[in-house]
C-alpha positions in Angstrom: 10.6 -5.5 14.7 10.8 -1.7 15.4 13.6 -1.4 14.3 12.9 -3.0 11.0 9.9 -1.0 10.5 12.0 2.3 11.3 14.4 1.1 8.2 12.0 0.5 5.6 9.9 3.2 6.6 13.4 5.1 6.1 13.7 3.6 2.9 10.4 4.3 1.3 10.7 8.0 2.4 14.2 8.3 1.1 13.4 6.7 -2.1 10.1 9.2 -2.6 12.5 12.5 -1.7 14.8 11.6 -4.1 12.5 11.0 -6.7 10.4 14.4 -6.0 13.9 16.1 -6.0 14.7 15.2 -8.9 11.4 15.8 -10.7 11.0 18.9 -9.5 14.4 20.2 -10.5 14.1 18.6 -14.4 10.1 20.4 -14.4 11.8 23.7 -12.9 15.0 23.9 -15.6 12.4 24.3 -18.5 15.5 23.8 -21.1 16.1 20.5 -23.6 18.8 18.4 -21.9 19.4 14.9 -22.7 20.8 12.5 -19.7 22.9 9.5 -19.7 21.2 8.0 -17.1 19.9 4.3 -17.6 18.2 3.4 -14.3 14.7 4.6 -13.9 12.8 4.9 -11.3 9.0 4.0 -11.5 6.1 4.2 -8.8 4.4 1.2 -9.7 3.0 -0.8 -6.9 2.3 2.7 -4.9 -1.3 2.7 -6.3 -2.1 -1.1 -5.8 -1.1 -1.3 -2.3 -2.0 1.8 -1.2 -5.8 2.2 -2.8 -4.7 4.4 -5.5 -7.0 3.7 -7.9 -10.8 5.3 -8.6 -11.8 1.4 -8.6 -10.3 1.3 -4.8 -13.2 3.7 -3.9 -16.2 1.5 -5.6 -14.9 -1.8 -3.6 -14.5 0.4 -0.6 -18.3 2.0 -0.8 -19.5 -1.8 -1.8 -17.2 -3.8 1.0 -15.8 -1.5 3.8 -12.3 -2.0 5.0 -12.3 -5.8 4.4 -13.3 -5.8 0.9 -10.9 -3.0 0.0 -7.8 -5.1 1.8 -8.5 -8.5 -0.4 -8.9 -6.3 -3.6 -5.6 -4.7 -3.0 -4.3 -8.3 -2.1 -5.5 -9.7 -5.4 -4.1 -6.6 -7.6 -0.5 -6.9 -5.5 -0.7 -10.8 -6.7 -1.0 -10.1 -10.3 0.4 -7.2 -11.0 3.7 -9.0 -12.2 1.1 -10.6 -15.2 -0.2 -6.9 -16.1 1.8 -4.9 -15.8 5.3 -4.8 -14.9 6.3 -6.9 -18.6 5.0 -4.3 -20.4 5.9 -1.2 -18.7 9.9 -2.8 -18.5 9.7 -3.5 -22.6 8.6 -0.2 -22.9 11.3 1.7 -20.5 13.8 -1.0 -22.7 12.7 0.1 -26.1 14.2 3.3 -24.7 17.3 1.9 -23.6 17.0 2.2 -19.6 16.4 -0.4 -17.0 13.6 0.4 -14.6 13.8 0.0 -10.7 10.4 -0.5 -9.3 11.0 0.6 -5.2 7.5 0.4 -3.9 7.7 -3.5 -5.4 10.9 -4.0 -3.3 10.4 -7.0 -1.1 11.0 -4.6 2.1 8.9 -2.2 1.1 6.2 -4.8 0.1 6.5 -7.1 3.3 6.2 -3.1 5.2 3.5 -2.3 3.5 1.6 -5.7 4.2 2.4 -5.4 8.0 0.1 -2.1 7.9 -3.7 -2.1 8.0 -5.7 -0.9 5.4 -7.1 1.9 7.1 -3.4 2.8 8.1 -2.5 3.2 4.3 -5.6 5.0 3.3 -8.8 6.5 4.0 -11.3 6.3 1.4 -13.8 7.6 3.5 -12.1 11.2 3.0 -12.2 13.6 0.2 -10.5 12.4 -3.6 -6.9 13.9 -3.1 -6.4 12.9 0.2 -7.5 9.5 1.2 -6.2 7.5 -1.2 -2.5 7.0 -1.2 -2.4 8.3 2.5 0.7 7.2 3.5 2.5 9.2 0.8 0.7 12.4 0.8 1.1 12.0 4.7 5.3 12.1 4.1 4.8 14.4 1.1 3.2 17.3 3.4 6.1 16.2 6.1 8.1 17.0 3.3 6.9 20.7 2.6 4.9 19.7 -0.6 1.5 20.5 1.3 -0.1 21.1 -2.2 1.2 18.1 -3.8 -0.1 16.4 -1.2 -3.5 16.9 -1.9 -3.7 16.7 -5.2 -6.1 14.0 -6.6 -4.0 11.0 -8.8 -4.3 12.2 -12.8 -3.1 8.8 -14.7 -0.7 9.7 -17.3 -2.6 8.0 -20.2 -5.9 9.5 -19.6 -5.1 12.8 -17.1 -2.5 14.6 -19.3 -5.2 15.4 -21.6 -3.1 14.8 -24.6 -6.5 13.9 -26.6 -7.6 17.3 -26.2 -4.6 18.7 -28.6 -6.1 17.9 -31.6 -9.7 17.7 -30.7 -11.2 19.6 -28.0 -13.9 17.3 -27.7 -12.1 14.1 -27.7 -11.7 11.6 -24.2 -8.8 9.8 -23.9 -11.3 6.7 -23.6 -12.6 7.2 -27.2 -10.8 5.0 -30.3 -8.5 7.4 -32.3 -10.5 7.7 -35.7 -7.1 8.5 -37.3 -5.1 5.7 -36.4 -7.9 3.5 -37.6 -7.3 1.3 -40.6 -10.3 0.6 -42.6 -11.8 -2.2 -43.5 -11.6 -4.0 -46.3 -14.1 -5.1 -48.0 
């Protein structure tokens, strides 16, 4: 059983060095280029087994250890429904095929071996105890800062709102895109 762990532990850790290698080079070029690649990796299943969420922290203050482990449990079993359909059509609409790695059945089956607390610590600070076992093997990997940084989701952390309207939340409808009604 060692041994097994020893190879899937090697596999997520290889799997999250290549794909901070290879983000870190594209952000670092800071020129247009335009791949041919068609396989894209995604890190979805990272947050719902590892208490990635801001949600992970409310069950956790609410239920302790063992409320926390049955959420995850219950976001795991339906995360096929919510999300994965729509996040592959949209990586197809741009003619890739998405890998999901944290969703692989070694990596799952790992991951479920662990205790919660093992996987994170939602006792500790935002940036650092959620996701534990990753910022863990990103500051083995030298990316001490990265490591601490606290999770920004794309559709509401980039901020994009704010371009147009410096007062505007991701949250809040988009006025613009509004049709109106017809009366």
């Amino acid at each position: 059983m060692d041994s097994l762990l020893q190879i899937i532990f090697g596999f997520i850790w290889n799997i999250m060095l290549m794909s901070v290698l290879i983000f870190c080079n594209l952000c670092s070029l800071r020129v247009v280029f335009v791949y041919s690649l068609q396989i894209v990796l995604t890190g979805i299943g990272a947050d719902e087994q590892l208490a990635g969420y801001s949600r992970h922290r409310v069950c956790f203050k609410k239920s302790g250890f063992e409320g926390l482990t049955k959420e995850l449990g219950m976001e795991l079993s339906r995360i096929s429904s919510r999300n994965l359909g729509r996040d592959d059509r949209v990586i197809g609409d741009h003619g890739k095929e998405a890998r999901f790695p944290f969703l692989d059945e070694e990596v799952v089956s790992f991951l479920n071996l662990l205790p919660v607390w093992e996987k994170a610590n939602l006792a500790l600070p935002r940036g650092i105890g959620e996701k534990l076992l990753l910022r863990l093997a990103a500051a083995e990997l030298g990316l001490t800062a990265s490591a601490v940084l606290p999770k920004r989701a794309m559709q509401f952390g980039s901020r994009i709102a704010k371009m147009e309207n410096t007062s505007e939340k991701a949250s809040d409808k988009c006025t613009r895109l509004q049709t109106a009604s017809r009366e």
